[in-house]
C-alpha positions in Angstrom: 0.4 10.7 -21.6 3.2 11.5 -19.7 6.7 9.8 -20.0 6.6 7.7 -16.6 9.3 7.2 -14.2 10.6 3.5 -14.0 14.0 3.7 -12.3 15.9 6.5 -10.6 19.3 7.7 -11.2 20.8 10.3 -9.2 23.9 11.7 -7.2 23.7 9.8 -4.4 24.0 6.3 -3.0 20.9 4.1 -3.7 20.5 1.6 -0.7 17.5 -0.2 -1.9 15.1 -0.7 -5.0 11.9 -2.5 -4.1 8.4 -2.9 -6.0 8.0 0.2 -6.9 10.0 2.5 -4.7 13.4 2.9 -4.6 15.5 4.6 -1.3 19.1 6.9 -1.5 21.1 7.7 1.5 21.5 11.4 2.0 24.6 13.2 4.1 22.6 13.9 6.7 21.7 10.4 7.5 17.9 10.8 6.1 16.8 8.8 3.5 14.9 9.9 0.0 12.1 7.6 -0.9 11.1 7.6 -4.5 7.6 6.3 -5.7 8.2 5.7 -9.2 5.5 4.6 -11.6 6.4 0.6 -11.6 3.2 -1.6 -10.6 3.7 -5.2 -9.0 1.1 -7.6 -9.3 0.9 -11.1 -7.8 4.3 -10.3 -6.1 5.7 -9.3 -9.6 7.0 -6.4 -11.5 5.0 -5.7 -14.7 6.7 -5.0 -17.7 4.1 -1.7 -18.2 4.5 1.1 -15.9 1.8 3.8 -15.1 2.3 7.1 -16.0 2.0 9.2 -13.1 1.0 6.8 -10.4 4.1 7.7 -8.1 3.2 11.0 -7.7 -0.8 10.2 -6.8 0.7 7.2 -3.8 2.8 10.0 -2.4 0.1 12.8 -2.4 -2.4 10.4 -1.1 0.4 9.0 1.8 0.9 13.0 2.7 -2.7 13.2 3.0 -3.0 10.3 5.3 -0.2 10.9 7.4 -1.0 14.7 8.4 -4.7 13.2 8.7 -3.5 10.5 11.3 -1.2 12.3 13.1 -2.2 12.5 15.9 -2.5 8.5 16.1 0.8 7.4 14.7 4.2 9.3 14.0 5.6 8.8 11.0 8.9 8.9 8.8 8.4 12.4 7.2 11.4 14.6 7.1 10.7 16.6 4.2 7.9 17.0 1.5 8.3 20.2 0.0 10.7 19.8 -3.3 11.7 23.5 -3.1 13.3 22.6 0.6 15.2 19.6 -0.9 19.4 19.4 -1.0 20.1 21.7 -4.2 21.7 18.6 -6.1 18.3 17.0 -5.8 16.5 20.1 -6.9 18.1 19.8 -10.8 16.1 16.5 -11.5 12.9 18.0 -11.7 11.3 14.2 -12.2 11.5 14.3 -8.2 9.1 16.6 -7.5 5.4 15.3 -6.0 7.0 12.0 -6.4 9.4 11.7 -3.6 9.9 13.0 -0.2 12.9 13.1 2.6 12.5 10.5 5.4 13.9 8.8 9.0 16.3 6.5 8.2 14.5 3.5 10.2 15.1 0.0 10.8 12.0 -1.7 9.1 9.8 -4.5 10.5 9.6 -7.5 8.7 6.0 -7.5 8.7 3.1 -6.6 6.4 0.5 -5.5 9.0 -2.5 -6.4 7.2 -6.3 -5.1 8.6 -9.2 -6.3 7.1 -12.8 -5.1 7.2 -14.1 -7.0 4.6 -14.1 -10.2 2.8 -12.1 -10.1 -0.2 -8.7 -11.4 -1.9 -6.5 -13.6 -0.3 -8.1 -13.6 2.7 -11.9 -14.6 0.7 -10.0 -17.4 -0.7 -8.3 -18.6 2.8 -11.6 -18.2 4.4 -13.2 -20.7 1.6 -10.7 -23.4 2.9 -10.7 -22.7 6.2 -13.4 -20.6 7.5 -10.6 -18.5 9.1 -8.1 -16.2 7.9 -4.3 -16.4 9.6 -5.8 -18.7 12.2 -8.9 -15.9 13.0 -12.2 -18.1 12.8 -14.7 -15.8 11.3 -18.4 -16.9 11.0 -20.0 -19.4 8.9 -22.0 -18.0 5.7 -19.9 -15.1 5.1 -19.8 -14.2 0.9 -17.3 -12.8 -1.2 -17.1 -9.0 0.3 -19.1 -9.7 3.6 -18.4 -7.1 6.4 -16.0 -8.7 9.0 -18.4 -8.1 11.8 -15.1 -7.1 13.8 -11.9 -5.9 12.1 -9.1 -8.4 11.6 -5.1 -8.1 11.6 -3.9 -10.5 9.3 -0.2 -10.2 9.3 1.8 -11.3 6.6 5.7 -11.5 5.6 7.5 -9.1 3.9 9.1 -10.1 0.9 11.1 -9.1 -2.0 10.2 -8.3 -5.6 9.3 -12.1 -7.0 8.9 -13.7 -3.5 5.4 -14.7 -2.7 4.5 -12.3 1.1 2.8 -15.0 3.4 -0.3 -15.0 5.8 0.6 -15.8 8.5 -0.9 -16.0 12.2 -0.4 -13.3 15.0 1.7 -16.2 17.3 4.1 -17.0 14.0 4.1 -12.7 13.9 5.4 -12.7 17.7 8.0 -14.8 16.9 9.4 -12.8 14.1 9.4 -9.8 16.4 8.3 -11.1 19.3 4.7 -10.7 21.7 5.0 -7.2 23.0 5.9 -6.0 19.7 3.7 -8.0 17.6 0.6 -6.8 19.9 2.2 -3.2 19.7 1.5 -3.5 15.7 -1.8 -5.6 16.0 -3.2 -2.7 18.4 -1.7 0.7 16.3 -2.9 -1.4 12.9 -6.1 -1.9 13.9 -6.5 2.0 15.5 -5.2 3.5 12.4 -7.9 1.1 10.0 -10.7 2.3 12.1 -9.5 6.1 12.4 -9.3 5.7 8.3 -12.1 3.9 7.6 -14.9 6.2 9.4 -13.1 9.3 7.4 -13.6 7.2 4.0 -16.8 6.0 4.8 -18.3 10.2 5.1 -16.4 10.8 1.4 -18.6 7.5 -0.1 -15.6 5.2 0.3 -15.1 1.2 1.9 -11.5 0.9 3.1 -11.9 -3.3 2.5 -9.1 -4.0 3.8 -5.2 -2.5 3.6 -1.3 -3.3 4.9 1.1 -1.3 6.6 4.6 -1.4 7.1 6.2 -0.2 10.2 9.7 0.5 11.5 11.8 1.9 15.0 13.5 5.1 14.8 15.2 5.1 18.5 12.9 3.5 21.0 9.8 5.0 18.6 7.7 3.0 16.5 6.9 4.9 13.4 5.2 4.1 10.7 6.9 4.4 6.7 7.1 3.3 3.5 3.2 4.2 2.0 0.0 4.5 3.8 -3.5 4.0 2.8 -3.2 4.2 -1.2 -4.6 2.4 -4.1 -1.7 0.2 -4.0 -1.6 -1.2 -0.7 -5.2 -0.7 0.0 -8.6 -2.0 -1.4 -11.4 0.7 -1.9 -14.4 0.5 -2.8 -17.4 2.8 -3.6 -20.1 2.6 -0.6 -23.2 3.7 -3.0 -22.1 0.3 -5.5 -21.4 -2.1 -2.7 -23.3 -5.1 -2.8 -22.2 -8.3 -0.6 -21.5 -11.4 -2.8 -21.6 -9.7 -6.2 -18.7 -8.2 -8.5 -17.8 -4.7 -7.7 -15.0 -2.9 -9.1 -12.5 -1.4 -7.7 -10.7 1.9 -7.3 -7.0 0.6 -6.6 -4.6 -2.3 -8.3 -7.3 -4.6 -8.1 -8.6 -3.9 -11.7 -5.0 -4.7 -13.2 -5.0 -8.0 -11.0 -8.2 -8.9 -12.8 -7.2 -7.8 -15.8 -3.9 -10.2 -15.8 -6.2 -12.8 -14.1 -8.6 -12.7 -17.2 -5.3 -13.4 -19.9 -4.4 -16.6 -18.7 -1.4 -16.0 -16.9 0.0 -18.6 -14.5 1.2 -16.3 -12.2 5.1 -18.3 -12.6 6.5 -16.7 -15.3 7.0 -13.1 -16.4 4.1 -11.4 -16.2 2.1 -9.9 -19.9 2.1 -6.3 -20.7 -0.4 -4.3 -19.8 -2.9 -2.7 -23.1 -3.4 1.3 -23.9 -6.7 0.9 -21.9 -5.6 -0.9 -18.8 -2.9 2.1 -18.2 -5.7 4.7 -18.3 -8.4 3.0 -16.5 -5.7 2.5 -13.9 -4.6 5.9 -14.1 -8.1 7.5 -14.0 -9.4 5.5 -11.2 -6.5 6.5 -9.4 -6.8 9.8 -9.7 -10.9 9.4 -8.5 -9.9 7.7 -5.1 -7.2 10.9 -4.9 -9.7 13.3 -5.4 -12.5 11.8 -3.9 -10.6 11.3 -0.1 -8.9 14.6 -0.3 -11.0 16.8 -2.3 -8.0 17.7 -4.3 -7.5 16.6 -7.9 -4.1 15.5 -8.3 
């Protein structure tokens, strides 16, 4: 296996480390993002990273944002290593696993769309029988089709802060109604744009976030889009509402930490041999099965 990429030092001035990325300012005001091969779980760093898993979310967000397009701009500068600054070109650790971006001021939103019932917003809907003050309808099970998608925003927090649903009018004030709607509309195109594509390869898009920011007057959107880490996906041909399905994203280490015990408090266990390549390989199938590429 690979030696995986955990943190990131090079010549230049690193602005900010987050989950798993981390961001360096370049001289001509762009930004380089970095996907290295951390994992968070339950808001947390784990103390096992995964070989190669940087380079499959920024392959899969290049896919997704030359697919959609035409529906959203995006950050992209750069994505071709060979086109990179020449001081960035001598760490060959960069390459497939970073790319040049806008330097934008970031929402502090997660714009979360759901299209199925599942996670956080399953668990909500037990309580409530609404998710982020949505009412959904009575009888739904565990991965029920939302008969209409659903933005579920959420707030964006750092590594060990818990994000927070929250409701569309506590969304507007953090960024105010016509921006709030602006996010809730675009969020909601982009998941339905996404999901039919999926759907034709034998793939659910159950539900996914995204993170937008303003570059001028121009809402564009950055960071990651549509991977196994910020996105639940599930294969159509083993769907069944209401029984156990796996999963071909982070979901399988969440169960896996759910299934040692862990109170979700403290530092997180390490992650076994096998978790790392299940992981690993099933992120490399939902790569290759969207795209038709192997990685």
């Amino acid at each position: 296996m690979e030696e995986p990429v955990i943190g990131v030092e090079i010549e230049a001035k690193k602005i900010y480390s987050g989950k798993v990325r981390e961001l360096f300012e370049l001289d001509n005001g762009n930004i380089l993002l970095v996907a290295t091969d951390r994992v968070s779980a339950f808001d947390f760093i784990l103390p096992t990273p995964i070989p190669g898993k940087g380079i499959i979310l920024t392959q899969m967000s290049l896919f997704w944002f030359d697919y959609l397009g035409d529906t959203i701009e995006n950050h992209l500068v750069e994505r071709d290593f060979e086109r990179f600054p020449s001081f960035l070109k001598k760490h060959d650790f960069l390459r497939g696993r970073s790319i040049i971006v806008k330097k934008a001021e970031r929402l502090p939103l997660e714009c979360v769309v759901r299209g199925y019932l599942s996670g956080s917003g399953w668990a909500e809907y037990m309580e409530k029988g609404e998710i982020c003050g949505v009412p959904l309808p009575e009888n739904l099970k565990e991965g029920s089709k939302i008969p209409d998608p659903v933005f579920t925003p959420a707030t964006k927090e750092e590594a060990g802060r818990h994000d927070m649903n929250i409701t569309f009018e506590e969304a507007s004030g953090i960024v105010g109604p016509r921006k709030a709607a602006l996010l809730k509309n675009i969020s909601l195109k982009i998941y339905s744009k996404a999901s039919e594509y999926a759907r034709q390869k034998g793939i659910i898009i159950a539900d996914t976030k995204f993170e937008f920011g303003m570059y001028g007057n121009r809402l564009i959107i950055i960071d990651e889009l549509l991977t196994p880490d910020s996105s639940r996906f599930w294969e159509a041909e083993k769907y069944s509402e209401g029984q156990p399905r796996e999963s071909l994203d982070k979901q399988y280490i969440r169960n896996y930490l759910l299934s040692t015990g862990w109170d979700r408090k403290s530092l997180p266990p390490a992650l076994p041999e096998e978790v790392v390549c299940q992981t690993i390989s099933k992120y490399r199938q939902i790569y290759r099965q969207l795209t038709g590429k192997p990685i």
